[in-house]
Structure formats: C-alpha cells, structure tokens
C-alpha positions in Angstrom: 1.6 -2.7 -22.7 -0.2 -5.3 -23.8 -3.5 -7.0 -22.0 -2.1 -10.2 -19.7 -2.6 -13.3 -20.5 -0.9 -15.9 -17.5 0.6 -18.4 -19.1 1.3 -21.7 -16.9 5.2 -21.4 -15.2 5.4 -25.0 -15.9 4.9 -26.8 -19.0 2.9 -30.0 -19.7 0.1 -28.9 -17.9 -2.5 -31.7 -19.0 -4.8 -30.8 -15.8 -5.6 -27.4 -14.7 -7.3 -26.3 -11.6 -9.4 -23.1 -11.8 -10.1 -20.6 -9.2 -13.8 -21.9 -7.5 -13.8 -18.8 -6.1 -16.3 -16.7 -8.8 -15.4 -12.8 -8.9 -17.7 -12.1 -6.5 -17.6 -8.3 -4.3 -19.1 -6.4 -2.2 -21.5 -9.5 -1.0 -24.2 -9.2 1.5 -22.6 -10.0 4.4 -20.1 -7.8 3.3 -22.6 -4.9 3.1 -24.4 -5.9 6.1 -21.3 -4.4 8.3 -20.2 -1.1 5.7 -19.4 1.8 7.2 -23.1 3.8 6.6 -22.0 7.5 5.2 -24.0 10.5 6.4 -25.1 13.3 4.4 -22.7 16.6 4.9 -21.8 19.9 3.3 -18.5 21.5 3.1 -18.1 24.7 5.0 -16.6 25.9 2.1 -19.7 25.0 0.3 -21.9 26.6 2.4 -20.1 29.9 2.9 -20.0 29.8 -0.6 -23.8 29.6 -1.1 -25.9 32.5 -3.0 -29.3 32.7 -3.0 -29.8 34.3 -6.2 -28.1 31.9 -8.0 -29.8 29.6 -10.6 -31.7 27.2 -8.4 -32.4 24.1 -11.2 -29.1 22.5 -12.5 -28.5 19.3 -14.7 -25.8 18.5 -12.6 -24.9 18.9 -9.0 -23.1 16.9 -6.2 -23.5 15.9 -3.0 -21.3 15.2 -0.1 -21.1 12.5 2.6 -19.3 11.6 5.3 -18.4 9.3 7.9 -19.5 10.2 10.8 -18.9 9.1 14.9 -22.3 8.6 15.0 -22.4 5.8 12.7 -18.8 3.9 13.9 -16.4 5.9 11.9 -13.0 6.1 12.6 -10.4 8.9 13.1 -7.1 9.2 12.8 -4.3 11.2 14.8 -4.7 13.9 12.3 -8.2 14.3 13.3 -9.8 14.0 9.7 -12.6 12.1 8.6 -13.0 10.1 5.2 -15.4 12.1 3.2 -17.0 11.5 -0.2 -18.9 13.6 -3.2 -21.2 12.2 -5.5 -21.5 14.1 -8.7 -25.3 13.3 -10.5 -26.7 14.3 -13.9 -30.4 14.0 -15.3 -32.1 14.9 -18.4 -34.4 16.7 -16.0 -34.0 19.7 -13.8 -32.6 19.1 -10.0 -33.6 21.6 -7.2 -31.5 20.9 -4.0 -33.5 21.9 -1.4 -30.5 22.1 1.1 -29.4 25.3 -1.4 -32.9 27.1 -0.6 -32.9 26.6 3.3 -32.0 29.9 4.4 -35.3 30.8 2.6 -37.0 28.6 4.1 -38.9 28.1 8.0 -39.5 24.4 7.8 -40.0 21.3 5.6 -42.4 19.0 6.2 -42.7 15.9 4.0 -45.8 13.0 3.2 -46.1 10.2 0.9 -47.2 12.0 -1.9 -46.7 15.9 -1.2 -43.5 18.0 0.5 -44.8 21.4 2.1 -42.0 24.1 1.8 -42.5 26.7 4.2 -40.9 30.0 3.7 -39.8 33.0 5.8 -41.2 35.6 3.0 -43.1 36.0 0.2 -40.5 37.5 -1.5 -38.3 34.6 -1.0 -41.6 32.3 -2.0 -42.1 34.0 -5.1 -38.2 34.2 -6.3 -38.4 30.2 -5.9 -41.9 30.2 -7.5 -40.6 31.5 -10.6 -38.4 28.9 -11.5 -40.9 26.1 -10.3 -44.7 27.0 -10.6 -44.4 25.9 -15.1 -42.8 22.6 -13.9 -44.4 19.6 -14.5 -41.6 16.9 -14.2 -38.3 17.7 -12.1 -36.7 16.2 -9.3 -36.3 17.3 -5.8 -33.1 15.8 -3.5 -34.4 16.2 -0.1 -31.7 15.5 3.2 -34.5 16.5 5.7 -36.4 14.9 8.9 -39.3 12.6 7.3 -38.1 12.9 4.0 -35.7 10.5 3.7 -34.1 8.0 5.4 -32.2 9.0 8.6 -29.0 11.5 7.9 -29.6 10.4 4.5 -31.0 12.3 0.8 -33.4 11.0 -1.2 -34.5 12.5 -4.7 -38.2 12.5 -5.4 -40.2 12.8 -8.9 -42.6 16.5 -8.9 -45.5 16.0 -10.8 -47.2 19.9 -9.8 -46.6 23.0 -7.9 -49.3 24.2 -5.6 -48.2 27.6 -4.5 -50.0 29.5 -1.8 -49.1 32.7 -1.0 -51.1 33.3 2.2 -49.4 31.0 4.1 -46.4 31.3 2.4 -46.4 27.6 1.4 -45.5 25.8 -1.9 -46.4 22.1 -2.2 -44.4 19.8 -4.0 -46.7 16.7 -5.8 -44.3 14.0 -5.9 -43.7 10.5 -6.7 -41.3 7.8 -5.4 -38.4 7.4 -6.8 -34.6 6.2 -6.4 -31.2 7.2 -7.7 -31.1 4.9 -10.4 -34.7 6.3 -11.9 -33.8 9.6 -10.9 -30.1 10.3 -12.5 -28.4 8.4 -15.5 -24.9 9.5 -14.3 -22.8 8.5 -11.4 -19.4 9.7 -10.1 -17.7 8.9 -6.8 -14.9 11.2 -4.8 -13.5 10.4 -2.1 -10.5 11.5 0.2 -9.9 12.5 3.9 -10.2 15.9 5.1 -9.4 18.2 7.9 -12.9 17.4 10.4 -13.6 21.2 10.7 -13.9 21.5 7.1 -16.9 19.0 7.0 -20.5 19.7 8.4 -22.6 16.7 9.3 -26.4 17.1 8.6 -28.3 15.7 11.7 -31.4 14.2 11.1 -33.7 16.8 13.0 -36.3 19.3 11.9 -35.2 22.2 10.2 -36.7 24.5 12.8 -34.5 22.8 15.5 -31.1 22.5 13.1 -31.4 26.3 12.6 -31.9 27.1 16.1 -28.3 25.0 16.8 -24.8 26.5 16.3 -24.7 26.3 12.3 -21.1 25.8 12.4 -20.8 22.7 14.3 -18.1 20.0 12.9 -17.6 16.6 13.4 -15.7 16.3 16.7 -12.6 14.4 16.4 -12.1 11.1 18.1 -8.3 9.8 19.4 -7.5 7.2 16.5 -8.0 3.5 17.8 -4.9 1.4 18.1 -3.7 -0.5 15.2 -4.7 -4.2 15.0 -1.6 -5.8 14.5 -3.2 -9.9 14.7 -2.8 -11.8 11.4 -5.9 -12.0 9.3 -5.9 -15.0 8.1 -3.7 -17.9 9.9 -4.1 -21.0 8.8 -2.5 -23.7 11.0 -2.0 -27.2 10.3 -5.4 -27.2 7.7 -6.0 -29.2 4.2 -7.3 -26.1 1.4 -7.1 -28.5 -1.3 -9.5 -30.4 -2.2 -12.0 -27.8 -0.5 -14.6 -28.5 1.9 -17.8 -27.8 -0.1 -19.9 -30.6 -2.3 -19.4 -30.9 -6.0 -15.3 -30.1 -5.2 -14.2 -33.6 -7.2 -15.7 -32.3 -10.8 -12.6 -29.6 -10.6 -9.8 -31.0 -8.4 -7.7 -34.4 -10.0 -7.6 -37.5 -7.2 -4.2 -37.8 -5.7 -4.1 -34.0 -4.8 -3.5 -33.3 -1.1 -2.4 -29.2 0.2 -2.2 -28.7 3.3 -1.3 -25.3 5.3 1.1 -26.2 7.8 1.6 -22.5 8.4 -0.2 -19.8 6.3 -0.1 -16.1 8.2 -1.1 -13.2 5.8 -1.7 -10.0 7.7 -1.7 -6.1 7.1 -3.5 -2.9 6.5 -5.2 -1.6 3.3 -6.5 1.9 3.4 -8.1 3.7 0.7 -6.3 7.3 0.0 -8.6 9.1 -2.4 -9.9 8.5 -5.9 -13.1 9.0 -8.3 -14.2 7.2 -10.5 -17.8 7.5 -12.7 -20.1 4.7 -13.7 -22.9 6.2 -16.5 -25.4 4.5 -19.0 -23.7 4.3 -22.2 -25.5 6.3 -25.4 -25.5 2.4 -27.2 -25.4 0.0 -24.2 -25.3 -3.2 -26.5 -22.0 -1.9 -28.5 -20.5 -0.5 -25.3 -20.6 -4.0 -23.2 -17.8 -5.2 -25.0 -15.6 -2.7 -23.3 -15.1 -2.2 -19.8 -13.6 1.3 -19.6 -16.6 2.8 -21.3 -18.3 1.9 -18.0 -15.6 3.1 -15.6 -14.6 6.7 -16.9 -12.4 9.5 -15.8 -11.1 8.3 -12.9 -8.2 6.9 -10.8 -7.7 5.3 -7.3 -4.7 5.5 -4.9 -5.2 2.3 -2.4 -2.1 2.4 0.5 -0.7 -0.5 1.8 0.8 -0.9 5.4 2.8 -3.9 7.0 1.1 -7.2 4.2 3.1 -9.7 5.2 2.5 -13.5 4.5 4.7 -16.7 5.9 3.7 -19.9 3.7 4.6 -23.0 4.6 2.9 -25.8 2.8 2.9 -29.6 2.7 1.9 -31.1 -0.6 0.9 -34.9 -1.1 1.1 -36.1 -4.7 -0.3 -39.3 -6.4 -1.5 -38.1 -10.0 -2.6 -40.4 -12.9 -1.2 -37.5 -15.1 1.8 -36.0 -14.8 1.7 -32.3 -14.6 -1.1 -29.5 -12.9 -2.0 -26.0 -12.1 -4.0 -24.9 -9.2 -5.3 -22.0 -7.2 -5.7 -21.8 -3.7 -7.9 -19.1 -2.5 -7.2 -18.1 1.2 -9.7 -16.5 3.6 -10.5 -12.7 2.5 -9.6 -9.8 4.6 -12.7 -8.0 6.5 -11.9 -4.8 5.5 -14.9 -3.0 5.8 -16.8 -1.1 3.0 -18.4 2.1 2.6 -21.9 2.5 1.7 -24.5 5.5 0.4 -27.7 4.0 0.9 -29.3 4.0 -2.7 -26.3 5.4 -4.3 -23.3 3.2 -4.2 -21.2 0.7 -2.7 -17.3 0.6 -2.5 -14.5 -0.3 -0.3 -11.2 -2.4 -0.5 -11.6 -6.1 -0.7 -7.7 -7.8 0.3 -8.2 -11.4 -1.6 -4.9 -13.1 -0.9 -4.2 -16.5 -3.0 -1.4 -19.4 -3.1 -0.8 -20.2 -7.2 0.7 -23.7 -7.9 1.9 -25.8 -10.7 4.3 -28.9 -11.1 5.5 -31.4 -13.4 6.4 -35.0 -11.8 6.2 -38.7 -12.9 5.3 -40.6 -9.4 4.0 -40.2 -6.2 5.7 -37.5 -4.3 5.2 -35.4 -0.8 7.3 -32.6 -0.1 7.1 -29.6 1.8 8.5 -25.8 0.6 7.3 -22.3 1.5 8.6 -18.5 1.8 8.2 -15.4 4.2 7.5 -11.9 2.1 7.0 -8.5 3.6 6.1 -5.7 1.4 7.5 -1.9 2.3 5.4 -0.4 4.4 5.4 3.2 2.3 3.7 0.8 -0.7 1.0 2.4 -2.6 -0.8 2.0 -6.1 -2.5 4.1 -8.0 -5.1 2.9 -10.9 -6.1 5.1 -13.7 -9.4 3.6 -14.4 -9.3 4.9 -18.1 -6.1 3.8 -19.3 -5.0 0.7 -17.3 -1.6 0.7 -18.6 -1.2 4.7 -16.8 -1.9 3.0 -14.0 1.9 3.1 -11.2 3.1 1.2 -8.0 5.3 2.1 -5.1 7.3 0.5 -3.3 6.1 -3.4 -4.5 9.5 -3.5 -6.3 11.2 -3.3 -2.6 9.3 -6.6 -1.5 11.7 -8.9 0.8 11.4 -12.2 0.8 13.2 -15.6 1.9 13.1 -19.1 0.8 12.4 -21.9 3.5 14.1 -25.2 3.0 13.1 -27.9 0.3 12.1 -31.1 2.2 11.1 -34.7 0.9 10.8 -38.0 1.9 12.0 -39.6 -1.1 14.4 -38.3 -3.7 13.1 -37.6 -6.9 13.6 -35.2 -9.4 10.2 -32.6 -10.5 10.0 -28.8 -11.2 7.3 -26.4 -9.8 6.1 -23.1 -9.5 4.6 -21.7 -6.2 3.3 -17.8 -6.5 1.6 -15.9 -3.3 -0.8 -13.7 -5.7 -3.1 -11.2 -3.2 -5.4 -9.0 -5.2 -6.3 -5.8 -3.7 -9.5 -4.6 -5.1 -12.0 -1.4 -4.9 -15.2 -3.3 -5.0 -17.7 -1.1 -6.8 -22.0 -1.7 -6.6 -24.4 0.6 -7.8 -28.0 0.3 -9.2 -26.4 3.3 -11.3 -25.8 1.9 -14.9 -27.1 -1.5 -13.6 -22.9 -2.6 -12.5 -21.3 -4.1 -9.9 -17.5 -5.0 -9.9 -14.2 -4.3 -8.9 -11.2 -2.6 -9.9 -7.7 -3.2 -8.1 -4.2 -4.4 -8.0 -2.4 -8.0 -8.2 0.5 -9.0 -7.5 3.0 -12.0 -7.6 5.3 -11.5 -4.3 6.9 -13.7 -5.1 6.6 -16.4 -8.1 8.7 -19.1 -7.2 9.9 -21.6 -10.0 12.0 -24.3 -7.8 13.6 -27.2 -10.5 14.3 -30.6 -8.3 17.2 -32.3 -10.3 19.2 -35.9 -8.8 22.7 -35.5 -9.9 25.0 -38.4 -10.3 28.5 -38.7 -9.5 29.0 -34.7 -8.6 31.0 -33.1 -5.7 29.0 -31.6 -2.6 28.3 -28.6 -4.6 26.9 -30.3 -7.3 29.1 -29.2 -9.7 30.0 -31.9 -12.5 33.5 -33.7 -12.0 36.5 -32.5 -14.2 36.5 -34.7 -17.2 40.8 -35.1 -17.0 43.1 -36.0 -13.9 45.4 -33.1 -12.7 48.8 -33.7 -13.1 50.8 -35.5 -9.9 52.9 -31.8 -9.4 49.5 -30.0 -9.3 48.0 -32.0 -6.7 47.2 -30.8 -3.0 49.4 -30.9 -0.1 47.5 -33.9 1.5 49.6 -33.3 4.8 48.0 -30.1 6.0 45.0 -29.8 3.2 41.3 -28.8 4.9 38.8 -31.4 3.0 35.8 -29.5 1.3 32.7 -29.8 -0.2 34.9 -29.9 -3.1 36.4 -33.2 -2.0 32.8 -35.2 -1.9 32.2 -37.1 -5.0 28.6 -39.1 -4.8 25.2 -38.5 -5.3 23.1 -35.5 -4.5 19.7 -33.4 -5.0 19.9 -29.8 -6.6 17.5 -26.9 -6.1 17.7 -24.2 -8.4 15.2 -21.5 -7.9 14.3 -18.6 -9.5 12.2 -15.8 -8.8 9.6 -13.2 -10.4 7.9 -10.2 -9.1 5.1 -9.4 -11.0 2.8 -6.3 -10.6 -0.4 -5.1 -12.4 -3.6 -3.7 -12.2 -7.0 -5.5 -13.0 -11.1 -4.1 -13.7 -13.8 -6.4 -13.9 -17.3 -5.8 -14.1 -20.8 -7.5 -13.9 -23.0 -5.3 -16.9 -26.6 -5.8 -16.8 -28.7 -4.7 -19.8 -32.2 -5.5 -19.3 -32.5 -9.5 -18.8 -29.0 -9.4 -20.6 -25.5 -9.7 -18.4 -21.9 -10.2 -19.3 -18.9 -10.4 -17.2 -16.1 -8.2 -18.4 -12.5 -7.8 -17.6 -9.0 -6.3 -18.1 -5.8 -6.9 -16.6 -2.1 -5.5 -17.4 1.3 -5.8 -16.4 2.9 -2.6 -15.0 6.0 -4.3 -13.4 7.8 -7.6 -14.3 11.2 -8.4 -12.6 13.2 -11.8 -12.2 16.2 -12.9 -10.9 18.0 -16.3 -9.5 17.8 -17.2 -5.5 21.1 -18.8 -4.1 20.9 -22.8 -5.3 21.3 -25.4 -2.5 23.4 -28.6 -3.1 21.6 -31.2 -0.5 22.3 -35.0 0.5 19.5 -37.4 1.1 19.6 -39.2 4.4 17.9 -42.5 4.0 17.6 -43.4 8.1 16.0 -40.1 8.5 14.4 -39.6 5.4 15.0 -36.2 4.7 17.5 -34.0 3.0 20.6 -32.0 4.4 23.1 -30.2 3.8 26.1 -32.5 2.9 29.1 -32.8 5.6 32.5 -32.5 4.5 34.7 -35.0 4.8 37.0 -35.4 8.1 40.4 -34.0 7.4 43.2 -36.6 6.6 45.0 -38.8 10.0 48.5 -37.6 10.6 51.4 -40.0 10.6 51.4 -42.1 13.4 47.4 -41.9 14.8 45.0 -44.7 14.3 43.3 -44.7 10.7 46.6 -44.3 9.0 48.1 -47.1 7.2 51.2 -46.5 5.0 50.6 -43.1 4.0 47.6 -43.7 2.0 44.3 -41.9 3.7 41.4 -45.0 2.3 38.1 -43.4 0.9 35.8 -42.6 3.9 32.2 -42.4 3.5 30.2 -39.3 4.3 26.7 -38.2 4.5 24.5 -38.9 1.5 27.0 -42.1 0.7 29.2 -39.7 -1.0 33.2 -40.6 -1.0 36.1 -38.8 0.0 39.2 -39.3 -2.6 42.5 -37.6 -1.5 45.5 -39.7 -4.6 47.1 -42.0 -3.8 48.6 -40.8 -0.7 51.9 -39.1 0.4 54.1 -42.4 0.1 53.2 -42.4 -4.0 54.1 -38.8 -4.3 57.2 -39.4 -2.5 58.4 -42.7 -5.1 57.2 -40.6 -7.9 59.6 -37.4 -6.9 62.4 -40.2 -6.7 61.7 -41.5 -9.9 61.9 -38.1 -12.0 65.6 -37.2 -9.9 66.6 -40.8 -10.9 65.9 -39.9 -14.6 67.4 -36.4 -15.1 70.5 -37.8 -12.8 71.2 -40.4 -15.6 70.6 -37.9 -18.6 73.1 -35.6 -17.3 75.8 -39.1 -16.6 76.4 -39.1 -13.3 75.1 -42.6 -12.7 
C-alpha cells in the first residue's frame, strides 16, 4: 500500500493552517513523572544459570521491572509489566549478576570494583577469562555501583588479581550505555509476578542472607479512572493563546469548544522493537526503518470516546481553509530505564477542519464516537504496511444537528483524528521518536446546499402535472412533507473511517539531524449518513425541521369556502397546494359523462 499522502477533503484550499504543535515526545515533563523500572531477573533465568558457562558474551540482555516500590501498578491478574533489553558491543561483556554465586561481596569506587570470592578455585576459573583483558565492559546492578535498583556498565582498563585474599580488582572508567553498547532492543510484556525477581538495592552479603526466591508481591489493581481527559467547555482553540499565533492562522477565524470530552484507556500489551547505529549512518538517514528494526507493537485500547461540539465564526478575505486543532494530550505515563531508554504511549487527540464558503458565516455542528472497547493495533515496525487493527472498523458514531444563523450554502469537512503513539528516546543510535497509530473516527464531509422551489424533502418538483383522475382524494388525504413546496436547506453528509499507522524519528549524526517519517493506510471505509431536509426560521434564526401542512377543513367548519382548501403557509414560508379543490373535480366528472352520453345519442 502506498505511503499516505492527505489530500485536503475540500477543494480550493487557498489558505492552509498547519499543525503548531511540532512532533514532539517523550518531553521533560513527561519524563519527570515515568514510571522508573527496576532491575530484575527471571526465575527462570536464574534457575537456569551455570557457572561454567562462557562468562564474556558480545551480546546479552537484561531485565527490568516495575516494581511497588517505585508506584507500579497491578492488575487483578497479579502481573507486573516487565521489560528486557538486549545489548551488543564490539567488546567483551561480563555480567557480574551471572558470577554471584561465586562471589562473597562486591564493593565498588570511582575508579576500581573489588570482587570478593568465596574460593580460589572460583577466583581463578574467573581469572582465566579476565587477567589478558585490557578493554571490556563490566554491567554491575549492585549497592554503590550504580544508581539505586539500577545497572550500570563500566569500561576495565586492568585486572589486579590477588589470590591471598581472594580479591580481583577491576580498573575501570566511566562510562554510559550509549559508549558502552552500539545496539539496542526493547521487550516488553506483562508477566505472572512470581515469575519476576526484583533486585533490591542492598549489599550482596545481606541479599544472599535473604530468601533468594522472593517475588514482587502483588497489589489489588486500583480502580479505573473513568473522568474524561480532556473536557473542553465553552473555550476558543483557534486562534491559540501563545504569541507569534497570527503568522499561521488567517483573520476572521474563530473555533470555539462548546463541548469537547475525549476520554479512555491506552495500555501497552507487549512489543520490541531495536534501535542500532547503522554500518553507513549518512546513506541510512534517508530511511526510517533502518533505524527501527525487527520489531512490532500491540497498543490496547479501552472505552476512547470523544463528544465534539463546536461553534465556528467565519469572516475570511479568501474563500476556502484547512486547519488543525490540537487538543490537550493524555497523561499517560511513560516508562523509563535510567540511561537506557525511554518509551510509553503518548494519546494525542486532534479536531481536522476544512471548508469552502463565500461570506461571513457562524454555524455550529459536532458528533459523539465511541470506539469498541476489545480495539487493539498492532504495528510491525519493519514493514508498516504488515502492520493490523481491531475493532476501529466497529466505531459508532452520531451526527448532532446542523445549526446557523443565516442560510447560506458552503461545504466542509470536520475529522476527529487521535494519534496513539509509542514515544521512543534513547541516547542509543543518537534517536528519539515515536511510532503509533492514527485514525480518522470519523471524517465528516457535510455539503450545505439552499434549494429553491423543492417539497419538504428537498426533492425537486415533478416537471409535468398529473392527470385530474390521478389526483389524491382531497376529502380524507393526510398532508405530507410531500405536500410543502418552498424553499429549504439541504445537508448531505458523508462519512470516512480511516485507519493507519505512522513512524517518525528525530536522527542525530554528529552536529547533523533530520526528521524522518512514514505513514500508511491500513483501513479506508466510507459511506452516506441519513440527509436532513431543514427550514429556516427567520424570528428565531435557526433551522428546523419543516412542519407539514395542517390537513384540509371538512365541509361545513370555518376555513372552507366552496370546496376549494386556499394555499396555507407553513414553516420556512413554504406553501401547501391541494388542485383545485373537490367542487372542480366534481364539474370535471360531469363534463366527461356529458360527452360520452352524447357520443353514444342519448341527448
């Protein structure tokens, strides 16, 4: 499927508004309240563990969690969101959490760590693979070497062994993740909270000492917050509120929220995804994937809901514009690995405008959605176009009515476009970015037409008169819209659902950067809302629903004169026209016997 490109609903777009909003994730503030994840080993993991297995690698992993200790939440199945990170270096990595049953204690300084061991057997098994080394890294997740239930990796420079006191010192150098490794790759999922261990940021010594099987205990699951998270009552979003605002919005132009609710829950599921330094950085920066590899995302999506309902104020020197509205982001919470990475869902929920009119207009128009609460996507980071959604397609939605003060004719197109993104920064392959999921639910194109001498359907009139034999029985016939003939407003809607998935990225290559994106199109479906025929009422000044015309007077009550019903007005100043009345049909019976009895000569 081929990359998106959004072309305007509506043509004639001589003045285009564009997003102010920049394609900015994962911001301070946002990181200043992440969810911290711990450092923790699978039991499986550590049952698993052999001591005479190769001790240097090129590639390991290391697990994470989030823990009570640091605010993490649980839910009713007592698991815990848990993630792996998967490093690779062009120089050897010794974990020292895969030595610790060798060892008594480890003690750490600015510039040395002391590994003390339990024998000298275990010393020298250790010794062998280290005492040659000049330049490897050590990942440490131990009290004073790191930061606080955290792992750091540090440079070694020498080996120091000393076999009296069972000691081998470690020479080292600062370092960080980025120096250290040249690969990235994040899992993450939930899982069962006995099958995690949390490392606790104590000595060795005293973590030994304590129950070495201890989980993270499960918490009851907090109540759902079911409060709207962004409610916007009564409020102008366009022009914006912020200096400079004029340079990118046309005079004239006035939005205002009389009622804009979004709410919902968006919960990441499990995914991976791998950021690395390309082998030619400079040809690779014209592609986005090549930074994102080998992974996918599942995002689930429980009670969004939105109710627009917006007032727009219109007094343009040209005559046709496209604007975005952004609305107040979600704050969903990120996770965090100190160091390592950043990432966590990012809801960005957006109102998408355009029109085409010729003179100052205000009228209001708006929509309820609700999308299924089973809804779920899934983005294969490689291959974009792989990428599916569930449930989206099932989106339920309702029109509210068209209101004006003046009639006029115009077409627009009003789209409530939320993005849900994975916002993704690392110091790993100097990126930051996002990868994610938008959606149109719905795109709205609403065509405003004055009709002329129509019935109260808006239908055209027939363009011959039905013959006198064909007529109605005027006597006991129920008037209908079909009986108004005058001048009326049509709304003709149509709607589009559109679904796809989106990557963008922030590359930095030395003092070099270069925003890069994709987007596709996984779902596309339209289809026609019912039209509505409405009547404009000048004392009110606002449109309704036309009124039928009162059903003819019988013979003999006030209003009848002769037979003949007159023409009555109705709302909207449309006319109601019945013939010529009952006494007409009557003569004209008479006449045609009159004829056919003089053909046959009996007058």
């Amino acid at each position: 499927m081929p990359i998106l490109s959004k072309a305007p609903s509506v043509l004639s777009m001589p003045w285009r508004c564009r997003d102010l909003r920049r394609n900015v994730v994962l911001e301070s503030s946002a990181l200043a309240r992440a969810r911290v994840l711990s450092a923790a080993t699978l039991r499986s993991t550590l049952e698993a563990r052999d001591t005479s297995s190769v001790l240097l690698k090129r590639e390991t992993s290391f697990d994470f969690l989030e823990s009570r200790s640091s605010g993490g939440s649980f839910v009713v199945d007592g698991s815990v969101f848990t993630a792996s990170v998967g490093v690779r270096s062009e120089k050897p990595i010794l974990t020292l959490e895969d030595i610790e049953s060798d060892l008594l204690d480890v003690s750490c300084s600015a510039a040395e760590i002391e590994l003390h061991f339990s024998s000298i057997n275990a010393l020298d098994r250790v010794a062998r693979e280290l005492e040659h080394l000049t330049d490897f890294i050590v990942v440490s997740s131990h009290f004073n070497c790191n930061e606080a239930d955290q792992r750091a990796p540090h440079i070694i420079t020498e080996v120091t062994i000393r076999r009296d006191r069972k000691i081998m010192i470690l020479s080292k150098t600062s370092s960080d993740w980025k120096s250290a490794f040249s690969m990235l790759g994040v899992s993450f999922s939930r899982k069962p909270s006995t099958q995690v261990l949390e490392r606790r940021n104590i000595s060795l010594k005293k973590r030994q000492a304590a129950n070495p099987t201890s989980t993270v205990p499960p918490a009851p699951a907090s109540p759902t917050n079911t409060d709207p998270a962004v409610k916007l009552i009564d409020q102008v979003v366009m022009p914006p509120e912020f200096p400079g605002s004029s340079l990118f919005i046309p005079e004239g132009l006035t939005l205002k929220c009389k009622n804009c609710t979004v709410g919902g829950n968006v919960e990441l599921s499990q995914g991976s995804f791998k950021l690395e330094d390309p082998d030619n950085p400079i040809d690779a920066v014209n592609n986005t994937i090549q930074f994102f590899q080998h992974g996918e995302v599942q995002v689930d999506v429980e009670d969004l809901f939105a109710h627009i309902e917006l007032s727009t104020e219109l007094d343009l020197a040209a005559n046709g514009l496209q604007f975005s509205v952004p609305l107040p982001e979600f704050p969903i919470t990120p996770f965090m690995i100190p160091g390592i990475v950043a990432f966590g869902p990012i809801f960005r929920p957006k109102i998408e405008m355009s029109l085409t009119l010729n003179k100052p207009f205000e009228f209001e128009y708006g929509f309820n959605v609700s999308v299924p609460n089973d809804a779920s996507f899934t983005i294969d980071i490689e291959d974009l176009s792989n990428s599916t959604t569930t449930g989206f397609d099932r989106t339920k939605f309702s029109a509210l009515p068209f209101q004006a003060q003046t009639p006029t004719g115009l077409e627009f197109n009003i789209s409530f476009r939320p993005e849900i993104l994975l916002g993704i920064s690392s110091p790993i392959a100097a990126t930051s970015g996002d990868i994610g999921a938008f959606f149109d639910i719905p795109s709205i194109t609403v065509k405003v037409d004055q009709l002329k001498n129509v019935d109260g359907k808006c239908n055209p009139l027939p363009t011959s008169t039905p013959r006198p034999d064909e007529g109605k029985d005027e006597k006991n016939h129920i008037p209908t819209l079909d009986d108004l003939i005058g001048d009326f407003t049509n709304i003709v809607p149509s709607v589009e659902l559109n679904m796809g998935i989106r990557a963008g990225l922030e590359v930095g290559i030395g003092s070099f950067s270069k925003p890069l994106e994709a987007e596709r199109v996984l779902v596309s479906k339209e289809f026609a809302l019912p039209t509505a025929c409405l009547a404009y009422d000048q004392e009110k000044r606002s449109f309704a629903s036309p009124t039928p015309p009162p059903p003819p007077a019988k013979s003999g009550e006030a209003g009848s004169s002769d037979g003949v019903s007159q023409q009555k007005k109705t709302a909207g100043g449309a006319k109601r026209q019945l013939g010529e009345g009952t006494e007409t049909r009557w003569m004209l019976r008479t006449s045609v016997l009159v004829w056919v009895l003089a053909a046959m000569g009996m007058l």
